[in-house]
ZAZAGU-458204 format. One line per field, with one value per residue (C-alpha): y, x, z; residue in three letters. Coordinates in steps of 0.25 Angstrom, whole numbers, plus 5000, padded with zeros to 4 digits. Example, Ala and Ser with C-alpha at 12.3 -4.5 7.8 and 13.67 -1.06 7.14 Angstrom:
BEGIN
y 4982 | 4996 $
x 5049 | 5055 $
z 5031 | 5029 $
r ALA | SER $
***
This chain:
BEGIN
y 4993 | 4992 | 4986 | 4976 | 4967 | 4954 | 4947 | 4945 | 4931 | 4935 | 4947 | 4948 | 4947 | 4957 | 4951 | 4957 | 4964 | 4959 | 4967 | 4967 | 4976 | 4973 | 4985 | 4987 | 5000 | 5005 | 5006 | 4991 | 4978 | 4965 | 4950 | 4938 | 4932 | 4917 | 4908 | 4900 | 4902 | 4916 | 4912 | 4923 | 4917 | 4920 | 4920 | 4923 | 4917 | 4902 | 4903 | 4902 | 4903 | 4901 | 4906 | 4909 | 4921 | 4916 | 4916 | 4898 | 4891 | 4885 | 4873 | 4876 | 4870 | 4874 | 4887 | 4890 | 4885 | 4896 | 4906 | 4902 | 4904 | 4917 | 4925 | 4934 | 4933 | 4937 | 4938 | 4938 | 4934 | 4935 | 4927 | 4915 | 4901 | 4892 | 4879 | 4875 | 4872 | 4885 | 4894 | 4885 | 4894 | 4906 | 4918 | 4931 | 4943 | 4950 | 4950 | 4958 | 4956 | 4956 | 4955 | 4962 | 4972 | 4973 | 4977 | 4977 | 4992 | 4993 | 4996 | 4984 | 4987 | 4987 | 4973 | 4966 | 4972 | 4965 | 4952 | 4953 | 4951 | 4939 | 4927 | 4919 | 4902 | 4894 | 4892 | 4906 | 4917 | 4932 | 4935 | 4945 | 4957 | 4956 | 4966 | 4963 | 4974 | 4965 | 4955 | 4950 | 4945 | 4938 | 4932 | 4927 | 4922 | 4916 | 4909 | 4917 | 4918 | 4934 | 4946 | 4956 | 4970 | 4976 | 4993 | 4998 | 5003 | 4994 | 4991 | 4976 | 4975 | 4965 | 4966 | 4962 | 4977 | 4983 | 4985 | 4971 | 4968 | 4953 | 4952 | 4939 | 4933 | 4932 | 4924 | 4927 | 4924 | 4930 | 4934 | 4939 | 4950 | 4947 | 4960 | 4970 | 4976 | 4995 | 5002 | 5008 | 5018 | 5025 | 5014 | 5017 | 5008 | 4995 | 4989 | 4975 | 4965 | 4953 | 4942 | 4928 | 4917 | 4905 | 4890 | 4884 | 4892 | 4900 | 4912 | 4912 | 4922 | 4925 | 4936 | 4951 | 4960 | 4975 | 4978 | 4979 | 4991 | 5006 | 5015 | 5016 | 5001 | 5002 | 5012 | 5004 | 4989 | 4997 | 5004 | 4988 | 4982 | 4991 | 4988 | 4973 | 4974 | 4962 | 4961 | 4946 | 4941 | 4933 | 4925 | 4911 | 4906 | 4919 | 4915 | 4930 | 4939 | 4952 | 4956 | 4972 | 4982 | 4972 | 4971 | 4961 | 4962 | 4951 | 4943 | 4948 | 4958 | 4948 | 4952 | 4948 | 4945 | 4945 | 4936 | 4928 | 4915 | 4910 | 4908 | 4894 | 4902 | 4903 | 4919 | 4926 | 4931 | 4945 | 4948 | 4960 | 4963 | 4964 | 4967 | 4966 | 4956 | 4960 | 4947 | 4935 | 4932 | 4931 | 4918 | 4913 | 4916 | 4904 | 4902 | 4897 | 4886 | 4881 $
x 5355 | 5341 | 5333 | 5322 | 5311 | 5312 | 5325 | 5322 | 5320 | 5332 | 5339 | 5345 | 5361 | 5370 | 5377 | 5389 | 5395 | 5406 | 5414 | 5427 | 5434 | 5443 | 5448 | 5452 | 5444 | 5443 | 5429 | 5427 | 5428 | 5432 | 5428 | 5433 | 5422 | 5419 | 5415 | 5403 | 5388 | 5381 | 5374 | 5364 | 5363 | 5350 | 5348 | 5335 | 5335 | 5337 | 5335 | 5346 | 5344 | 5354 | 5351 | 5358 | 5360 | 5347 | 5340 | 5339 | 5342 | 5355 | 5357 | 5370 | 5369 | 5384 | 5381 | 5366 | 5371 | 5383 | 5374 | 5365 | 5376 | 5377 | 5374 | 5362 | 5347 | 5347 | 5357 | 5357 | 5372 | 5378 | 5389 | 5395 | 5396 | 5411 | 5413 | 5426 | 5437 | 5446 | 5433 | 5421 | 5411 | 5399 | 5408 | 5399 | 5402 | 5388 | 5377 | 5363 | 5355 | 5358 | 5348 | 5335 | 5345 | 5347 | 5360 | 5361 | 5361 | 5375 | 5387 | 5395 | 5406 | 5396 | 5389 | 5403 | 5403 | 5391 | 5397 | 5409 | 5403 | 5395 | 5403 | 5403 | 5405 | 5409 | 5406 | 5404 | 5413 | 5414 | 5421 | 5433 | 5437 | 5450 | 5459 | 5467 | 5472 | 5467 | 5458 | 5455 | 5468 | 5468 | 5453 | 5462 | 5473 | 5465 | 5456 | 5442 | 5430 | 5433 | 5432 | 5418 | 5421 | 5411 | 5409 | 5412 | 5397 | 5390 | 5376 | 5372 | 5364 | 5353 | 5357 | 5371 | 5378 | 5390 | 5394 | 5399 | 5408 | 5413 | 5426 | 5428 | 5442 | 5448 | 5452 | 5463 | 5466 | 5473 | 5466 | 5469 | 5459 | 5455 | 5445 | 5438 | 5425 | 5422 | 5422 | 5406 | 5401 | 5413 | 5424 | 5436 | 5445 | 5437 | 5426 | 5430 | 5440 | 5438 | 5447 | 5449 | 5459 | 5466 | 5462 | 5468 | 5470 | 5457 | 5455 | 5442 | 5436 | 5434 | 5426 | 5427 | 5434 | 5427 | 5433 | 5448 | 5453 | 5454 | 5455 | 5470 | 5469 | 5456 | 5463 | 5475 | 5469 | 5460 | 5473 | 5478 | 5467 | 5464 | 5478 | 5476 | 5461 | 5458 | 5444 | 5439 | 5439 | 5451 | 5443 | 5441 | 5433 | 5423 | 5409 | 5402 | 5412 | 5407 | 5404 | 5400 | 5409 | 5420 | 5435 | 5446 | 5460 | 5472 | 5472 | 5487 | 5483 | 5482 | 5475 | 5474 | 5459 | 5452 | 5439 | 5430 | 5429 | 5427 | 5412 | 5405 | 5406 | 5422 | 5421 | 5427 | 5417 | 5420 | 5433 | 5442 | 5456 | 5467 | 5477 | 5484 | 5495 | 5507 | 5515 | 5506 | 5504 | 5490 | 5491 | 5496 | 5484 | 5474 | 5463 | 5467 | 5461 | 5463 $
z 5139 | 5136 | 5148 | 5142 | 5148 | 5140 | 5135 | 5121 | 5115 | 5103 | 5098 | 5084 | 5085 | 5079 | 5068 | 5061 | 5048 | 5039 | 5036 | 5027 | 5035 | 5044 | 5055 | 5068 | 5077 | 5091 | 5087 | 5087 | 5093 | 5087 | 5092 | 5086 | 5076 | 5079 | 5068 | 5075 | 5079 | 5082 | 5097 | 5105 | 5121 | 5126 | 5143 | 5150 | 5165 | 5163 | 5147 | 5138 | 5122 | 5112 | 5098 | 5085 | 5077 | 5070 | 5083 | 5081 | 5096 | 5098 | 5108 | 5114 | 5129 | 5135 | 5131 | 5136 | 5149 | 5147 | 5146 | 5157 | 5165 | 5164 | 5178 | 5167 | 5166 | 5153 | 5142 | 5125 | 5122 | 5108 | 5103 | 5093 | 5097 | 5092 | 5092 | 5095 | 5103 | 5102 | 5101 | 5105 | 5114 | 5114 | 5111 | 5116 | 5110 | 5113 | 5123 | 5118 | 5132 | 5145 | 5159 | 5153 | 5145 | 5129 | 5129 | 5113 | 5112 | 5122 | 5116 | 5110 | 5124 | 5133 | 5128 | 5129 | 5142 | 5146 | 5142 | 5148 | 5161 | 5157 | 5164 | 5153 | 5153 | 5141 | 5131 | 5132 | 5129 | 5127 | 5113 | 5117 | 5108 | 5100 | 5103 | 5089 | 5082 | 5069 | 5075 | 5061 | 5059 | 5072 | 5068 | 5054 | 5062 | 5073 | 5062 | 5069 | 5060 | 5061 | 5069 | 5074 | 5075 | 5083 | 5084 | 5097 | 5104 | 5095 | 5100 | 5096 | 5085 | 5082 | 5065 | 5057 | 5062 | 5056 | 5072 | 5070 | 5059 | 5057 | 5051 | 5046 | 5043 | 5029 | 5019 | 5010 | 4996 | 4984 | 4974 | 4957 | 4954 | 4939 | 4939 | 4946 | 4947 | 4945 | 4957 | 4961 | 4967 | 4974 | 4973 | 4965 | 4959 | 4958 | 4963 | 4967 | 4962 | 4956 | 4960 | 4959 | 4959 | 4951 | 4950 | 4939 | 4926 | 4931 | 4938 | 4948 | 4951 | 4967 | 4969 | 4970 | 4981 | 4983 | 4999 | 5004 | 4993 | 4996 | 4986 | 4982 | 4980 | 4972 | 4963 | 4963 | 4958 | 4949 | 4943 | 4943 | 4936 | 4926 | 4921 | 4921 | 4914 | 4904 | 4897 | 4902 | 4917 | 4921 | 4929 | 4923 | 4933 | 4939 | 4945 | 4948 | 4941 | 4940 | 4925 | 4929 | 4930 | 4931 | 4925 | 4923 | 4925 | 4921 | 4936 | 4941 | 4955 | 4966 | 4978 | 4993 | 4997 | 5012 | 5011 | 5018 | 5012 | 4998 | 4995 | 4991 | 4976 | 4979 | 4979 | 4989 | 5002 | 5006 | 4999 | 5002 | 4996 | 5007 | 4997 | 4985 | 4981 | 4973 | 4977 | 4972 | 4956 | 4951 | 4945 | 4958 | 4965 | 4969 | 4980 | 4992 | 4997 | 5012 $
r UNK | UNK | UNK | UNK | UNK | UNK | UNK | UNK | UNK | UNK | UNK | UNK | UNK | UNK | UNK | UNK | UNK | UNK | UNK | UNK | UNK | UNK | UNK | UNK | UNK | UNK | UNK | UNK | UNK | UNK | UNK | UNK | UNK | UNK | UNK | UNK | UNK | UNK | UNK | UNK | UNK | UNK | UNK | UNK | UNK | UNK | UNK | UNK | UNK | UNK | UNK | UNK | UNK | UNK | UNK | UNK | UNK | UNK | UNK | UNK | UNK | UNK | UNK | UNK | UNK | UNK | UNK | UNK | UNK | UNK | UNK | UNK | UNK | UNK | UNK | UNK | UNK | UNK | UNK | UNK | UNK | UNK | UNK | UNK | UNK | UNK | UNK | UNK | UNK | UNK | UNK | UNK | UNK | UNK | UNK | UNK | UNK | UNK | UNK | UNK | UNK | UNK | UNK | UNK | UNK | UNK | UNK | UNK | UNK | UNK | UNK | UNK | UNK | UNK | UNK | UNK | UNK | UNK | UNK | UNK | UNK | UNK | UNK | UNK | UNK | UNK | UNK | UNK | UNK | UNK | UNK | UNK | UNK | UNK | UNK | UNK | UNK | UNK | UNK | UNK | UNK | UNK | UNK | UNK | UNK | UNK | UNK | UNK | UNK | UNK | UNK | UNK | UNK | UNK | UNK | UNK | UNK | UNK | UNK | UNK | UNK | UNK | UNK | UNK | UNK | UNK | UNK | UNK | UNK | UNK | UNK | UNK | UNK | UNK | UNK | UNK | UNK | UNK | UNK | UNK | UNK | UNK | UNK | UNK | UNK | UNK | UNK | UNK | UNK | UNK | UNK | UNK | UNK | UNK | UNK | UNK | UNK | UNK | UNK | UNK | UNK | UNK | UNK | UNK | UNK | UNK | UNK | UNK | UNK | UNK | UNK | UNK | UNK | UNK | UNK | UNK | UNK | UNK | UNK | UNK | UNK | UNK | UNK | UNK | UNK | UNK | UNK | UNK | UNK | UNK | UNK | UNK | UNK | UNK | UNK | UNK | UNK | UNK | UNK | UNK | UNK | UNK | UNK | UNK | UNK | UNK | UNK | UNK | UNK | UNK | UNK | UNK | UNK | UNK | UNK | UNK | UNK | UNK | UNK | UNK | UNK | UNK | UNK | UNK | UNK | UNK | UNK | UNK | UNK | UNK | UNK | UNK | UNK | UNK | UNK | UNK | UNK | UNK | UNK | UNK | UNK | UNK | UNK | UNK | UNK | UNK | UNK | UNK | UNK | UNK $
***
């Protein structure tokens, strides 16, 4: 714990990593991921600041007199602030300065420790650890924003750090894969496929997926689609379709795909293949629309 003179006026706040991933490990902790407004609480005697991620004020009464409750001199707290009647709150999950002390550089334990004895008052709230086995697919069922995995040890970080890696729930969707792209550098198989979905008498083109294969399954699809290779796209409707090292197949392998929502262009954000389906027929496959 470094001993300093002067509480500073701001300190960068860690932000974290998206990853694709989706894993359990003893070498990591995992907190629920809560869709609302990144908040550092700033308390230096009778002064409390609020301020958002971008360093701008925020006027939230209830909560600076929360904080000024607290039984500290000084403190920096980092957390999300929820509106709502199920979730509504501050939901602490860091704390980068405490009583003359930066305590960014303890060990990620050690700062929870910290904050574990901080009596807090609502609408503040520490954010627990999920002891879920999966806590992504309680984050699915539950209908969170996602989960944070953060490295066991981890000192806090004033940059986007890979310590912290936000998993954020999924979307899933059917998809046909009308073509697929040469593998590069050491890939085998294939690069990415290209996939889309009917509308109509068209088949659109969604986007492209290069995450969720090993290597069997790279050599297996490849083996697939080379059989199946025609010389046009099927797509009748394909905004951004690669042209470069690219190849089309006749759309009848339908595959089961993990995303993060559609964007404004209606392609797919951060696509990966979960699996593919042997029960479903191409031709029945749509997009799905809530």
């Amino acid at each position: 714990m470094a001993a300093e003179t002067k509480m500073p006026d701001w300190l960068e706040p860690m932000a974290a990593t998206l990853t694709q991933e989706r894993f359990s490990s003893d070498e990591w902790l995992f907190e629920q991921k809560f869709d609302g407004i990144r908040l550092l609480a700033y308390k230096r005697g009778d002064d409390v600041r609020l301020y958002s991620r971008n360093h701008l004020p925020q006027n939230l009464p209830p909560l600076a007199a929360a904080v000024m409750r607290l039984p500290v001199d000084e403190v920096i707290l980092d957390g999300e602030v929820t509106w709502g009647a199920s979730q509504g709150g501050y939901h602490v999950f860091d704390i980068l300065w405490l009583n003359g002390h930066n305590v960014t550089s303890l060990p990620l334990e050690d700062r929870r420790a910290l904050l574990k004895e901080l009596p807090f008052t609502a609408p503040m709230q520490r954010v627990e650890l999920l002891e879920d086995a999966e806590p992504w697919q309680r984050a699915r069922q539950e209908g969170w924003e996602g989960v944070i995995a953060k490295r066991r040890g981890s000192p806090y970080e004033h940059r986007r750090s890979k310590h912290w890696l936000k998993m954020k729930c999924e979307l899933s969707q059917e998809l046909v894969v009308g073509g697929f792209t040469d593998p590069q550098g050491t890939r085998v198989g294939l690069g990415a496929l290209l996939v889309g979905y009917h509308e109509g008498d068209d088949l659109v083109f969604a986007g492209k997926i290069g995450t969720g294969f090993d290597t069997k399954l790279l050599l297996d699809l490849r083996a697939r689609l080379d059989r199946l290779e025609v010389p046009k796209p099927p797509f009748t409707r394909a905004v951004g379709l690669p042209r470069l090292r690219a190849h089309w197949v006749q759309p009848e392998i339908v595959v089961q795909v993990g995303f993060i929502e559609w964007t404004d262009n209606d392609k797919l954000r951060h696509p990966r293949l979960l699996n593919v389906r042997i029960d479903k027929s191409a031709r029945d496959v749509v997009r799905e629309r809530p």
